[in-house]
C-alpha positions as CSV (number, residue, x, y, z in Angstrom):
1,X,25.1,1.3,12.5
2,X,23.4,-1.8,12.2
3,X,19.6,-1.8,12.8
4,X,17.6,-4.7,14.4
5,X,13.9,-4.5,13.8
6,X,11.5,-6.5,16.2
7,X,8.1,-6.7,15.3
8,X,5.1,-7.5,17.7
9,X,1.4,-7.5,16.8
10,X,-1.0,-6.6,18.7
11,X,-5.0,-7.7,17.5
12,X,-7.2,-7.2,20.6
13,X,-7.4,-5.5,24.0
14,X,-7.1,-7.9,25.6
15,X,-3.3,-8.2,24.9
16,X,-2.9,-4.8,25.9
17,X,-1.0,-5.7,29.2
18,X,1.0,-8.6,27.3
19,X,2.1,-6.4,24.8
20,X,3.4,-3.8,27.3
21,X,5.1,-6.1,29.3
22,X,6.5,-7.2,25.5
23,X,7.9,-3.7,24.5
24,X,9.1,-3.2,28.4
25,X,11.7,-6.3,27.8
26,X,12.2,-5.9,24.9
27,X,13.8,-1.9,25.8
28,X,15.9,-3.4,28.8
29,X,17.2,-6.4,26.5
30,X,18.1,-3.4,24.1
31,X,19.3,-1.1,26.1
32,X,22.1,-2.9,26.9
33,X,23.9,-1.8,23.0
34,X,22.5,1.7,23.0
35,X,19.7,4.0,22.4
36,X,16.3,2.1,21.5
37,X,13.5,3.5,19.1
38,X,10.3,2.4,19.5
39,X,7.5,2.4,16.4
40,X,4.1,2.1,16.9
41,X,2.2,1.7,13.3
42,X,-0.1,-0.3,11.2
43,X,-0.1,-4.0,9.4
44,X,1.5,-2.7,5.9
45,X,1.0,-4.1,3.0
46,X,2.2,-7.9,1.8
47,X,4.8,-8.6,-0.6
48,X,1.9,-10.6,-2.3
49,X,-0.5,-7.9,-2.6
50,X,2.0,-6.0,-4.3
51,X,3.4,-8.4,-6.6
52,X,-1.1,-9.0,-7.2
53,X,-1.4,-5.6,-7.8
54,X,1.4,-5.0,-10.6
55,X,0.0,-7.8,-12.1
56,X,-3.1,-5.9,-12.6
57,X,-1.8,-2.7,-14.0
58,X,0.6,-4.6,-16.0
59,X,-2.7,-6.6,-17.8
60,X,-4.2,-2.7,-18.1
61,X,-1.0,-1.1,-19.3
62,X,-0.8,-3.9,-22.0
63,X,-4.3,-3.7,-23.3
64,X,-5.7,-0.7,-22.9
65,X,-2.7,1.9,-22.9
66,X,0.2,0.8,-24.8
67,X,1.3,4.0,-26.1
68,X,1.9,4.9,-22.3
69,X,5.2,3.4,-20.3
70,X,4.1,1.1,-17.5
71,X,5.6,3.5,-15.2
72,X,3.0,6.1,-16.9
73,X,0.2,4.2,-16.3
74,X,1.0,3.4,-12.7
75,X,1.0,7.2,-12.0
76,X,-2.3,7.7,-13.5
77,X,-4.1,4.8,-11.3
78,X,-2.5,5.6,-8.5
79,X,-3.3,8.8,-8.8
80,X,-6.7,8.3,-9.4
81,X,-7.3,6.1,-7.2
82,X,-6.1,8.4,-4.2
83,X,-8.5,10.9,-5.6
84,X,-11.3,8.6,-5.3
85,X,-10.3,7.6,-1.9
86,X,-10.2,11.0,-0.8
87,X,-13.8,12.0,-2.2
88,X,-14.6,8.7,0.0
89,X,-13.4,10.8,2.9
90,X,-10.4,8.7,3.1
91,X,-7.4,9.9,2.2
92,X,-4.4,7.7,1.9
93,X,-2.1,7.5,4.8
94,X,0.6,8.9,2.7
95,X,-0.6,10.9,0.2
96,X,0.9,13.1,-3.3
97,X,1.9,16.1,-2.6
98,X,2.4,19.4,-4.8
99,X,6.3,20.4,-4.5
100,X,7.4,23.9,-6.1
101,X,10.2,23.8,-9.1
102,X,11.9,26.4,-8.2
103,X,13.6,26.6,-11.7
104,X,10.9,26.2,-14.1
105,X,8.6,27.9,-11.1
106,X,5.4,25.8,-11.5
107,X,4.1,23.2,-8.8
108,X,5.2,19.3,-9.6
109,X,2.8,16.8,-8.4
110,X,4.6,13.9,-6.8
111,X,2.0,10.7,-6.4
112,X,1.4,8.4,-3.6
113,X,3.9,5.9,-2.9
114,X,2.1,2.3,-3.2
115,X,5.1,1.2,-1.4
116,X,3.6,3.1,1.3
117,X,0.3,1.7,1.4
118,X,-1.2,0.3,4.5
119,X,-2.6,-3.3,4.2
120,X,-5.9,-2.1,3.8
121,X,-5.0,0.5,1.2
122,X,-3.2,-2.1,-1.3
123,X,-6.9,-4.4,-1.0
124,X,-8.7,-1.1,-1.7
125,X,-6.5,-0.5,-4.5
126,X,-6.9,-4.2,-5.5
127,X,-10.5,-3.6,-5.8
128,X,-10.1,0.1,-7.5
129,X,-7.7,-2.0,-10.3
130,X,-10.6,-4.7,-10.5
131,X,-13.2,-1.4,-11.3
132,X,-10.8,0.1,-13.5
133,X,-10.6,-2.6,-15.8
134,X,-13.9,-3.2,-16.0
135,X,-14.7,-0.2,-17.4
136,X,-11.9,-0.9,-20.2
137,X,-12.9,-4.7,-20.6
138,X,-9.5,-5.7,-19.6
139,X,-9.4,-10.1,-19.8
140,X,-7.5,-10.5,-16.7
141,X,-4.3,-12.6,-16.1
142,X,-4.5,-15.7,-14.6
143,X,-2.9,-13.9,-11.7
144,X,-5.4,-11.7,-11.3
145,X,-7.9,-14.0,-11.6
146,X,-6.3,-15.9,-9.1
147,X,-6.4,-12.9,-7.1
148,X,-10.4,-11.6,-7.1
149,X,-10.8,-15.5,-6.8
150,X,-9.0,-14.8,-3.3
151,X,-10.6,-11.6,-2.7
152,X,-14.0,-13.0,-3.0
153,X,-13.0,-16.5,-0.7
154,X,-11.6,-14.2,2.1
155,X,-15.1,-11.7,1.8
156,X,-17.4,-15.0,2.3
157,X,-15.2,-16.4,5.4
C-alpha cells in the first residue's frame, strides 16, 4: 500500500480555524482512495542538525576515545545525555528502555534513538556535545565550528 504523507504546520492560535478547515479537506480529498490517518506531533529534528551533530561525536570519538567504535561512543553520549535531561526534569520524548534477555536472563538497556529526537532535543543535544567536549578539550571541526557559530547567531536574533 502506498502512503502519501501531507504535512501542515501550525505556529500560532490564531491559525487554529485555518488549520482545521486544512485537515477537514484534506480528509474528504482522501477519502475518496480509502481510510485516512491523521498525525498530530511536533517539528522533528532536521537532516542538518543530525548530519551537525555526528560531526560532533565523530571530532570526540577521534580524539578523545579511539579505543571505543564510533558506534560505542554514540551510545555513551546519548546515553548520558538523556540522563542529564531527565535530572533536568526533562525526559526525552522517546527514551531507553530496560528490555529482559530472556536467555542470558539479565535486563539489556536499549538507548534513545537520536533519530527520534524532537527538534528541540537534537539543539539540546547540540549543546550537551558542545559541554562534552569541553571538558575533554576537543578542537572542533570546521563543521562544528560552523555550527556553535550558528547556534550563537540564532540565540542573538
Amino acid at each position: 500500500m502506498s502512503r502519501r504523507e501531507v504535512v501542515k504546520l501550525i505556529e500560532d492560535t490564531n491559525e487554529i480555524p485555518f488549520g482545521v478547515s486544512w485537515v477537514k479537506t484534506m480528509i474528504e480529498k482522501g477519502l475518496a482512495g480509502g481510510p485516512v490517518q491523521i498525525t498530530l506531533g511536533r517539528i522533528s529534528k532536521s537532516r542538518d542538525q543530525e548530519a551537525r551533530y555526528h560531526a560532533m561525536i565523530n571530532d570526540i570519538h577521534r580524539q578523545c576515545f579511539r579505543g571505543y567504535s564510533l558506534d560505542g561512543v554514540k551510545a555513551v553520549l546519548v546515553n548520558q545525555f538523556s540522563l542529564e535531561m531527565a535530572e533536568m526534569g526533562e525526559p526525552l520524548g522517546n527514551p531507553g528502555e530496560k528490555v529482559w534477555d530472556w536467555k542470558i536472563c539479565e535486563p539489556v538497556y536499549v538507548r534513545p534513538s537520536t533519530k527520534k529526537f524532537r527538534k528541540a532535543e537534537a539543539m539540546a543535544f547540540i549543546e550537551f556535545l558542545f559541554a562534552a567536549g569541553a571538558e575533554f578539550d576537543v578542537q572542533w571541526s570546521e563543521k562544528a565550528l560552523a555550527i556553535y557559530d550558528e547556534m550563537r547567531e540564532a540565540r542573538a536574533a
